[in-house]
ZADO-1210 file (C-alpha; in nm, 4 decimals, padded with zeros to 6 digits):
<atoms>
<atom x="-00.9762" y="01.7332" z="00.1033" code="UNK" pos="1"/>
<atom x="-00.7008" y="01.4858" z="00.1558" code="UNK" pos="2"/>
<atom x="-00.6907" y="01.2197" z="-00.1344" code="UNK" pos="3"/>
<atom x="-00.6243" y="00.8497" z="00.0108" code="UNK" pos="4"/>
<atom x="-00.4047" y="00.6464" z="-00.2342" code="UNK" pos="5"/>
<atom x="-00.3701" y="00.2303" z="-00.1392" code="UNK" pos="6"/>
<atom x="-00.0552" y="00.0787" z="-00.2700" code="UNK" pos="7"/>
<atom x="-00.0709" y="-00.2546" z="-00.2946" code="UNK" pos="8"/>
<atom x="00.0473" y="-00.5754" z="-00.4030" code="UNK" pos="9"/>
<atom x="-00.0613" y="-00.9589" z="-00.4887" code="UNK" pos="10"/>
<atom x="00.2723" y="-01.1017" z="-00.4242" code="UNK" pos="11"/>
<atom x="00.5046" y="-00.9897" z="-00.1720" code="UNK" pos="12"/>
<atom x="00.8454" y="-00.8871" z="-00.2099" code="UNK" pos="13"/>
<atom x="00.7979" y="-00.6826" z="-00.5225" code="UNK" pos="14"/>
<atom x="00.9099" y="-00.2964" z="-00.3399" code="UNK" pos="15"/>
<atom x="00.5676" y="-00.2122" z="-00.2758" code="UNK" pos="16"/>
<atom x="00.6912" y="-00.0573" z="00.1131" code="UNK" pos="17"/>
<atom x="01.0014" y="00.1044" z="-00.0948" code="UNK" pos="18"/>
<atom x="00.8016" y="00.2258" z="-00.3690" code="UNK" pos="19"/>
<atom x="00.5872" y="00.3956" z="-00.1317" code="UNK" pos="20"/>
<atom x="00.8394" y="00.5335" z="00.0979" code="UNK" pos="21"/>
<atom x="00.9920" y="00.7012" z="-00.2474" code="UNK" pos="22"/>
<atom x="00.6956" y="00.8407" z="-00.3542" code="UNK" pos="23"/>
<atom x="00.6069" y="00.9708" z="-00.0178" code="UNK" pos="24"/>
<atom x="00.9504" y="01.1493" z="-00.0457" code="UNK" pos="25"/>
<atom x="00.9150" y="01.2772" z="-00.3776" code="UNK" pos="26"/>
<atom x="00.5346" y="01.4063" z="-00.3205" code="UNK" pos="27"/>
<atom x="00.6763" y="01.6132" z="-00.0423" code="UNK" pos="28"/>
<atom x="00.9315" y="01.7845" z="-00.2577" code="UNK" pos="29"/>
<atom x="00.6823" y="01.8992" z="-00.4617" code="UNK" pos="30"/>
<atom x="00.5717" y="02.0883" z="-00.1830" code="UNK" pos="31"/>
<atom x="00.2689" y="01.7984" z="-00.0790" code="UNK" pos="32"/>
<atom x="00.1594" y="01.7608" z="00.3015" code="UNK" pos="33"/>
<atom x="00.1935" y="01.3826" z="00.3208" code="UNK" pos="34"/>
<atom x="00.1454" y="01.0769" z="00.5546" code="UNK" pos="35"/>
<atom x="00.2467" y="00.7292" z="00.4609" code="UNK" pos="36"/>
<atom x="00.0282" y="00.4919" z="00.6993" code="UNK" pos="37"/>
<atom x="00.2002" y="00.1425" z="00.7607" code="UNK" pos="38"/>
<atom x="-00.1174" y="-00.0804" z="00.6724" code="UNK" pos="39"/>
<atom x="00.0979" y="-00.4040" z="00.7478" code="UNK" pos="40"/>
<atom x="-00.0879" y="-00.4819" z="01.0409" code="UNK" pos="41"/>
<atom x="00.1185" y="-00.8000" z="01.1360" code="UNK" pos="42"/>
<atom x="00.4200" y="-00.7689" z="00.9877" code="UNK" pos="43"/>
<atom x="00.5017" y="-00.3807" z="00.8943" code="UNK" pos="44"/>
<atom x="00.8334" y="-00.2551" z="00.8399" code="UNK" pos="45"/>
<atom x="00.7916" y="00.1073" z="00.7109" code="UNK" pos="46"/>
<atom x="00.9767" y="00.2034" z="01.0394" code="UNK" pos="47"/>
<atom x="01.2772" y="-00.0502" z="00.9632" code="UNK" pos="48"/>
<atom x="01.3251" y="00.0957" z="00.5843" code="UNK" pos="49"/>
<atom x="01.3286" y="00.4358" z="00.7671" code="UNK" pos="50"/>
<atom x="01.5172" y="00.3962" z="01.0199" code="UNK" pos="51"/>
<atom x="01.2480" y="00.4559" z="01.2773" code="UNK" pos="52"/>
<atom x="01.3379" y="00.4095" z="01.6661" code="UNK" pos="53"/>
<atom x="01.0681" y="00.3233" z="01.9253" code="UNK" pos="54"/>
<atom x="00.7535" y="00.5498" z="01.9912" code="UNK" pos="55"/>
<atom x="00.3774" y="00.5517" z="01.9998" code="UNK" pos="56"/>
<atom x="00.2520" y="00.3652" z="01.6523" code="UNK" pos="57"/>
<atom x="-00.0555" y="00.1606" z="01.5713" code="UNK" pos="58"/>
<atom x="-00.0628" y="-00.0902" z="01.8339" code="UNK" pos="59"/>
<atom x="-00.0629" y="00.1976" z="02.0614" code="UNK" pos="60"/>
<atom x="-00.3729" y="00.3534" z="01.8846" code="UNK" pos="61"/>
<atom x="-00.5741" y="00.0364" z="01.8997" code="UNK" pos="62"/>
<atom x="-00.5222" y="-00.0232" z="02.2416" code="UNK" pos="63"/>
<atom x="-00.6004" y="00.3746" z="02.3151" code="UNK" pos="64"/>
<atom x="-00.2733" y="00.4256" z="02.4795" code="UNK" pos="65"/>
<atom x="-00.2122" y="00.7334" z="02.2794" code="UNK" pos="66"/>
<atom x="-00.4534" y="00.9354" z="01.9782" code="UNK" pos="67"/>
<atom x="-00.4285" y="00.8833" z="01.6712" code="UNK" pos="68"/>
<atom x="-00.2530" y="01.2217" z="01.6317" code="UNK" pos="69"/>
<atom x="00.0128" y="01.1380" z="01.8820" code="UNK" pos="70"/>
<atom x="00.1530" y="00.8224" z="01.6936" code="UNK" pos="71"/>
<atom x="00.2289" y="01.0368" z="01.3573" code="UNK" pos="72"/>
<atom x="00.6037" y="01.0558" z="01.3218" code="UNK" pos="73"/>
<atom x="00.8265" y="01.3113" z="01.1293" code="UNK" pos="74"/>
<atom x="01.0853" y="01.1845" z="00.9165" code="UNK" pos="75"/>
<atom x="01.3741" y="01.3115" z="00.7436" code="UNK" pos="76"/>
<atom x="01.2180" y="01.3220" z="00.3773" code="UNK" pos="77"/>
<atom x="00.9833" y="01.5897" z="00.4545" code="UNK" pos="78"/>
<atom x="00.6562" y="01.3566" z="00.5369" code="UNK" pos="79"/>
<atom x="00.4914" y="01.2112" z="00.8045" code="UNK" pos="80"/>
<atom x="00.4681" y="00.8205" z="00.9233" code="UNK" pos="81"/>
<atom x="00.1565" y="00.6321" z="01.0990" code="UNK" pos="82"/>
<atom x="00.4113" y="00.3426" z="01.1740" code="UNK" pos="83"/>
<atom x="00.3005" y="00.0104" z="01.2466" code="UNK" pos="84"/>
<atom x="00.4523" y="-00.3068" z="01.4301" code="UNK" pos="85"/>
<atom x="00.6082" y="-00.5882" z="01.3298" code="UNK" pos="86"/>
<atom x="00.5302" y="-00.9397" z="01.5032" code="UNK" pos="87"/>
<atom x="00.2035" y="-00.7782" z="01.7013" code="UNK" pos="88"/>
<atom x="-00.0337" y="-01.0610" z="01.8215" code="UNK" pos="89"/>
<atom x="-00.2901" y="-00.7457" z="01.8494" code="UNK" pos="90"/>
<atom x="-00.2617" y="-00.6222" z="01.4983" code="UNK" pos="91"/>
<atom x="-00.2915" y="-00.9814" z="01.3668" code="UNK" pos="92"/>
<atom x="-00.5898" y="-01.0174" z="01.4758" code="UNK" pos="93"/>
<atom x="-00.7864" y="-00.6412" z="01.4216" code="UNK" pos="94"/>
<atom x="-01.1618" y="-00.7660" z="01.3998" code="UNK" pos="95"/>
<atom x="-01.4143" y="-00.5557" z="01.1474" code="UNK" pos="96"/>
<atom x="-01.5758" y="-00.3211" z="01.4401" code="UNK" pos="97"/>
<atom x="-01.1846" y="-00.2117" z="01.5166" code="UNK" pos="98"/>
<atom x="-01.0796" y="-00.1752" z="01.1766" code="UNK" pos="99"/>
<atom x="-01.3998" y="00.0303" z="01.1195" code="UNK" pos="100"/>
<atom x="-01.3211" y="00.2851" z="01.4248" code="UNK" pos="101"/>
<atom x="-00.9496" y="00.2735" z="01.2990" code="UNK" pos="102"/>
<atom x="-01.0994" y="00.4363" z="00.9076" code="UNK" pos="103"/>
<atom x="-01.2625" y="00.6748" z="01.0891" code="UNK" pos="104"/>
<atom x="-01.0181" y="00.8212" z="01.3018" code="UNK" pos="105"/>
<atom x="-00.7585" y="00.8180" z="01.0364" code="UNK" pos="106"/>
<atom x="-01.0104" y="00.9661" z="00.7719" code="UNK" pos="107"/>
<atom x="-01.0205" y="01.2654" z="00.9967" code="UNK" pos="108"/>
<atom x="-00.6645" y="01.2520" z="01.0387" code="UNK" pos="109"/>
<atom x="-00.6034" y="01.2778" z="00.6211" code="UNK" pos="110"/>
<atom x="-00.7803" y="01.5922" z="00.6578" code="UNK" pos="111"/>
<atom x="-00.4687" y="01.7530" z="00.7669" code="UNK" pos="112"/>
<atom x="-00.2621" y="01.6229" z="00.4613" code="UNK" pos="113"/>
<atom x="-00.2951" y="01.7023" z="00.0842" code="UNK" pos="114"/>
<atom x="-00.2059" y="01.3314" z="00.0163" code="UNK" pos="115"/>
<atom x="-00.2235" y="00.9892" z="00.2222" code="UNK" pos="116"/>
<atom x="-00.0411" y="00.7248" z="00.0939" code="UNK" pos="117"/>
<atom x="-00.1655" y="00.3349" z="00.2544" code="UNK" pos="118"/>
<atom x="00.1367" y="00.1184" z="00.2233" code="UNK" pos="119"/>
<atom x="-00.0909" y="-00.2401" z="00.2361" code="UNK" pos="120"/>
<atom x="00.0127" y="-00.5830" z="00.3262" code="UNK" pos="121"/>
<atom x="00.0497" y="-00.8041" z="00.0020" code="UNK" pos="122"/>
<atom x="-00.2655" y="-01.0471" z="-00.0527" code="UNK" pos="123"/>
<atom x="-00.6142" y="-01.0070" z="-00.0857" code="UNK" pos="124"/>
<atom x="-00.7588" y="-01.0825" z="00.2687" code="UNK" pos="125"/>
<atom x="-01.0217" y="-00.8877" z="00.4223" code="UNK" pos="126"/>
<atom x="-00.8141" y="-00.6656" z="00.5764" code="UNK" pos="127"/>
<atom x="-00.6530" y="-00.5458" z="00.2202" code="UNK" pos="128"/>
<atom x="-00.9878" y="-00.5845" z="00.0748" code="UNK" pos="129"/>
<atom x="-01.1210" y="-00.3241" z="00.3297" code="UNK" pos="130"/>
<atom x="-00.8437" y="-00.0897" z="00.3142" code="UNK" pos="131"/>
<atom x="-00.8595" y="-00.0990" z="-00.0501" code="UNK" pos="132"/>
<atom x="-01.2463" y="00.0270" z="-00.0570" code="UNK" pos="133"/>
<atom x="-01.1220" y="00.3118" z="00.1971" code="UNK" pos="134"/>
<atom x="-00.8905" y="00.4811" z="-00.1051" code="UNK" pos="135"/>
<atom x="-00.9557" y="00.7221" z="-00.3723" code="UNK" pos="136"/>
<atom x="-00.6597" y="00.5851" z="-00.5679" code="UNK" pos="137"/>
<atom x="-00.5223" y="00.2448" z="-00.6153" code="UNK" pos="138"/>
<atom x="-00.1478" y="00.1803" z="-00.7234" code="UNK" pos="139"/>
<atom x="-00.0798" y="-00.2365" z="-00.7632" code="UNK" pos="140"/>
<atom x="00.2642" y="-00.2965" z="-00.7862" code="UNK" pos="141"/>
<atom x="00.4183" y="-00.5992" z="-00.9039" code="UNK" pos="142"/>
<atom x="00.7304" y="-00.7262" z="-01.0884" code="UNK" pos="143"/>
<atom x="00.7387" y="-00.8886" z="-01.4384" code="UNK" pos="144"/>
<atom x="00.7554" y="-01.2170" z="-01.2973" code="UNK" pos="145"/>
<atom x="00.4550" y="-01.4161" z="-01.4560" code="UNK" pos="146"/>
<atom x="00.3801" y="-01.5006" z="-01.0174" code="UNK" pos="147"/>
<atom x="00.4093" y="-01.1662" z="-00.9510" code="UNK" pos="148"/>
<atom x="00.1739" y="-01.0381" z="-01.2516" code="UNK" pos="149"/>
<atom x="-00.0829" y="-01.3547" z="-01.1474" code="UNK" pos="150"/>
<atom x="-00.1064" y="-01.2371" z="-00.8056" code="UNK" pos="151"/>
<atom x="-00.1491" y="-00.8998" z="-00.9389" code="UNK" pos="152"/>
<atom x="-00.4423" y="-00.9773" z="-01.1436" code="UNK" pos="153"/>
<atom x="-00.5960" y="-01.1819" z="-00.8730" code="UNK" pos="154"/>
<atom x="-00.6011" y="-00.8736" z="-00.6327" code="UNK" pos="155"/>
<atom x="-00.7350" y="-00.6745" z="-00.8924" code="UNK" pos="156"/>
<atom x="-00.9795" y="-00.9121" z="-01.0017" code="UNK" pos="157"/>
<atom x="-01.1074" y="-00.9670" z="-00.6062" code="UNK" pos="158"/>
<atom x="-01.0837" y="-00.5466" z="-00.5702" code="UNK" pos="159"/>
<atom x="-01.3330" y="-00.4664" z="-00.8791" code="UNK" pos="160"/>
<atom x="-01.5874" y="-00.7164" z="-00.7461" code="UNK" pos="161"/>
<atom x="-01.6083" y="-00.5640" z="-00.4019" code="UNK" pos="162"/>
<atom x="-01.7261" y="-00.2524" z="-00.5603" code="UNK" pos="163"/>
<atom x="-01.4506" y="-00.0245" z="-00.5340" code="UNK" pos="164"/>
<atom x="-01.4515" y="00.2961" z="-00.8052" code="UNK" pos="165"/>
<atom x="-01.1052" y="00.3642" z="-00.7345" code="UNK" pos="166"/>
<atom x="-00.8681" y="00.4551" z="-00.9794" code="UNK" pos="167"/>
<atom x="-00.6489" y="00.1706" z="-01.0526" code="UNK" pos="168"/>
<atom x="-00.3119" y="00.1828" z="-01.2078" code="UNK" pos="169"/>
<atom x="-00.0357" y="-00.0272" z="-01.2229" code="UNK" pos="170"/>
<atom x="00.3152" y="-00.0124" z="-01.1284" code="UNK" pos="171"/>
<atom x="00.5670" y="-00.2545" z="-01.3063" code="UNK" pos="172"/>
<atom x="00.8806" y="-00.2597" z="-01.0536" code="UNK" pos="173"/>
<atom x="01.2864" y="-00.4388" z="-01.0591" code="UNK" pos="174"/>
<atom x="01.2420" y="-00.4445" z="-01.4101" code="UNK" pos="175"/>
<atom x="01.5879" y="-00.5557" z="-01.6204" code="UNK" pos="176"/>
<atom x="01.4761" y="-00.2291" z="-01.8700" code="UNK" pos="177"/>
<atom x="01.2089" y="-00.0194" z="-01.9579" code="UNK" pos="178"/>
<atom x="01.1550" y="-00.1909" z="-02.2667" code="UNK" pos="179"/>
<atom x="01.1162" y="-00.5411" z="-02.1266" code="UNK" pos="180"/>
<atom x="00.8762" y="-00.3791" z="-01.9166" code="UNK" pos="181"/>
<atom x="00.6868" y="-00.2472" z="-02.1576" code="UNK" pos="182"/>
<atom x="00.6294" y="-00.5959" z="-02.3339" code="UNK" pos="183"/>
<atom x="00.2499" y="-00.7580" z="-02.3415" code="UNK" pos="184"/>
<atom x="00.2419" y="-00.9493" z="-02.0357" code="UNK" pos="185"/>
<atom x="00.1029" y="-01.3344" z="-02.0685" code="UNK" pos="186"/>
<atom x="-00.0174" y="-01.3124" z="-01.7374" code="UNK" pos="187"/>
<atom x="-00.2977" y="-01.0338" z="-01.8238" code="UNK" pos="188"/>
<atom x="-00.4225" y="-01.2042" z="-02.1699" code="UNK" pos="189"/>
<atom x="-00.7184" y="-01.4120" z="-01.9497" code="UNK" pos="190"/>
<atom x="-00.8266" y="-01.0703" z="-01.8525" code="UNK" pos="191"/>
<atom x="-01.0991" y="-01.0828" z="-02.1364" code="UNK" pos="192"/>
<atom x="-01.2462" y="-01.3822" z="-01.9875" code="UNK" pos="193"/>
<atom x="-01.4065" y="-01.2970" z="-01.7214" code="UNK" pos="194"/>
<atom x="-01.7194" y="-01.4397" z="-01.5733" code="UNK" pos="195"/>
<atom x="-01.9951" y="-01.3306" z="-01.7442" code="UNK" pos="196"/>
<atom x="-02.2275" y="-01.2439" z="-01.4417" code="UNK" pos="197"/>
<atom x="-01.9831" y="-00.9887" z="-01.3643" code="UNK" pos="198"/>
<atom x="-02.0332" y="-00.8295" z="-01.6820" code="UNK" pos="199"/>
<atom x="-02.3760" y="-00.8617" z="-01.6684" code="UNK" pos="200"/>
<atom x="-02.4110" y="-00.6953" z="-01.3092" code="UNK" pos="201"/>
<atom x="-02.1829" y="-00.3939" z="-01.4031" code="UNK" pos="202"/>
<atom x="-01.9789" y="-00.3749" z="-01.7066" code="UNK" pos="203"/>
<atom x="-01.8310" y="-00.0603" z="-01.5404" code="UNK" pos="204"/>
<atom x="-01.6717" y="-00.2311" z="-01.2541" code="UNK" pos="205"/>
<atom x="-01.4933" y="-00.4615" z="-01.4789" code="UNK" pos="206"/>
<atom x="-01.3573" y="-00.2343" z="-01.6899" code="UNK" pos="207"/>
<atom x="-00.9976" y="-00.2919" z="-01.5477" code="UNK" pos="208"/>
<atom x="-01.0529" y="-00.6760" z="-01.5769" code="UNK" pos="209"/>
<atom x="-01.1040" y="-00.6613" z="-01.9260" code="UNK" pos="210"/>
<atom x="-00.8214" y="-00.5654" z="-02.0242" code="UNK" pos="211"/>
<atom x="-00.4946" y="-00.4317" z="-01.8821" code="UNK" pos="212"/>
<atom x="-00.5015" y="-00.1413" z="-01.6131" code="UNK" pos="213"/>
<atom x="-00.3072" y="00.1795" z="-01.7129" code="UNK" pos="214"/>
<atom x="00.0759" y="00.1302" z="-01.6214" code="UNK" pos="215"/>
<atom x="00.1536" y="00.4469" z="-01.3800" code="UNK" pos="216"/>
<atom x="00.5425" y="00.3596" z="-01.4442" code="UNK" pos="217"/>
<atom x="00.8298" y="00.1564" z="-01.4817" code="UNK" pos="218"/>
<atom x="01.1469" y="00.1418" z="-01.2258" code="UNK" pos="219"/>
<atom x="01.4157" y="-00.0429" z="-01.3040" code="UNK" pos="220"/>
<atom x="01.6102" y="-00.2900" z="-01.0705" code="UNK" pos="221"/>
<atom x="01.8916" y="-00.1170" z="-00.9015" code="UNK" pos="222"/>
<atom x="02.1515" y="-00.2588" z="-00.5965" code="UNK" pos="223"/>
<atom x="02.1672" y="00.0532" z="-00.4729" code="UNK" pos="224"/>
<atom x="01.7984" y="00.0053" z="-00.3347" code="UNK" pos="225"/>
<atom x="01.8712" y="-00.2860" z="-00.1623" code="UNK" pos="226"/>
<atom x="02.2301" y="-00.1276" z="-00.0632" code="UNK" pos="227"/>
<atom x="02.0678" y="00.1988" z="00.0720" code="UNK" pos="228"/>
<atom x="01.7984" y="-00.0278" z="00.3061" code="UNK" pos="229"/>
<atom x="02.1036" y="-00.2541" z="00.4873" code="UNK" pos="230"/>
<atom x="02.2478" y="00.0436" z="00.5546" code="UNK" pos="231"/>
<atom x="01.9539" y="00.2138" z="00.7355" code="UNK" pos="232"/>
<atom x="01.9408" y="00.2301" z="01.1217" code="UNK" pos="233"/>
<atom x="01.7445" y="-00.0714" z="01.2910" code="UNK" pos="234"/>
<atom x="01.6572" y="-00.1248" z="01.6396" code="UNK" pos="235"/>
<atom x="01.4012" y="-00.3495" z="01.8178" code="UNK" pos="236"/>
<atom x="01.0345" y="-00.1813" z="01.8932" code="UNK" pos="237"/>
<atom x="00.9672" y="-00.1653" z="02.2682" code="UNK" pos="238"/>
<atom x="00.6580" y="-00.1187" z="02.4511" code="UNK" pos="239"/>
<atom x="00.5182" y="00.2906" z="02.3487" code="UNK" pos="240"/>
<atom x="00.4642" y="00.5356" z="02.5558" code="UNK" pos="241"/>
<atom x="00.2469" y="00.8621" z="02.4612" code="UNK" pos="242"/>
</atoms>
């Protein structure tokens, strides 16, 4: 059975896309069957960062021009891409019953893949919340920035009370060094105060509000990132066909 990892983020601009892209990459050297689906409904970019040309993607699947199936794309790095599209009026606005049929078809779809990675738009609307609930796995990326680690806890806060059981681990990303990484975060020392009736309903699904999640890694701010993306082939989406 596939295993459906969300990564997410509270802020924006903190590498969650890149971070997923990567690991994508590296899972498949290992020998892992993996998709990365572009969950940035409104504003997705997966497709830029790869280099991506025009073809079926999301929009297409929501408007039933083309299966599920037919929108997967096969990229250089040994994985496969649900892309999405950037500036869509029609993913903006994906009501519940939508999203709903959109889980199901892709949970069938993960079924072909060891691993399904959910590269999520940063925030905590409904959409993230729902997509969130929909994972076995939850990676939160953020940067030691105290916005970025606010934002962070916020998500993770909103996340435990809606009842997910996922995993949850934490990613600390563009960091100057592993060390200053490593340092108690300000941010995270509220975590100990949360509202009691939350406790009192289920201690369990607070644990990771109490105190810090476990930190799944460190990377360290390189140019070469930010290098490697400018130099990736862009070109404007156009209307897919299946």
């Amino acid at each position: 059975m596939s295993r459906i990892v969300a990564i997410a983020s509270g802020k924006g601009g903190v590498g969650k896309t890149w971070l997923a892209i990567s690991l994508s990459q590296a899972l498949a050297r290992q020998g892992r069957r993996v998709l990365l689906f572009d969950g940035d409904f409104g504003l997705a970019n997966v497709d830029v960062q790869l280099g991506l040309g025009p073809g079926p993607d999301l929009a297409s699947v929501l408007s039933r021009r083309c299966p599920i199936q037919r929108a997967v794309r096969q990229v250089d790095g040994g994985f496969d891409v649900l892309p999405g599209r950037s500036g869509s009026g029609q993913l903006g606005r994906v009501d519940a019953a939508l999203l709903e049929r959109l889980l199901a078809e892709l949970s069938v779809l993960a079924e072909r893949y060891d691993l399904t990675l959910l590269d999520l738009p940063a925030g905590i609307d409904h959409l993230v919340r729902r997509l969130l609930l929909a994972a076995a796995t939850r990676l939160v990326v953020t940067t030691d920035e105290p916005t970025a680690l606010t934002d962070a806890y916020a998500l993770i806060k909103v996340s435990q009370r809606d009842g997910s059981a996922a995993a949850l681990e934490l990613v600390i990303n563009l960091a100057e060094s592993h060390e200053r990484a490593a340092r108690p975060m300000p941010a995270w020392s509220g975590c100990a105060r949360i509202s009691s009736s939350c406790a009192r309903r289920s201690p369990a699904s607070c644990v990771a509000t109490r105190g810090s999640p476990r930190r799944s890694g460190t990377r360290p701010h390189s140019s070469f990132v930010t290098r490697g993306a400018r130099r990736r082939a862009t070109s404007r989406r156009s209307p897919a066909t299946c």
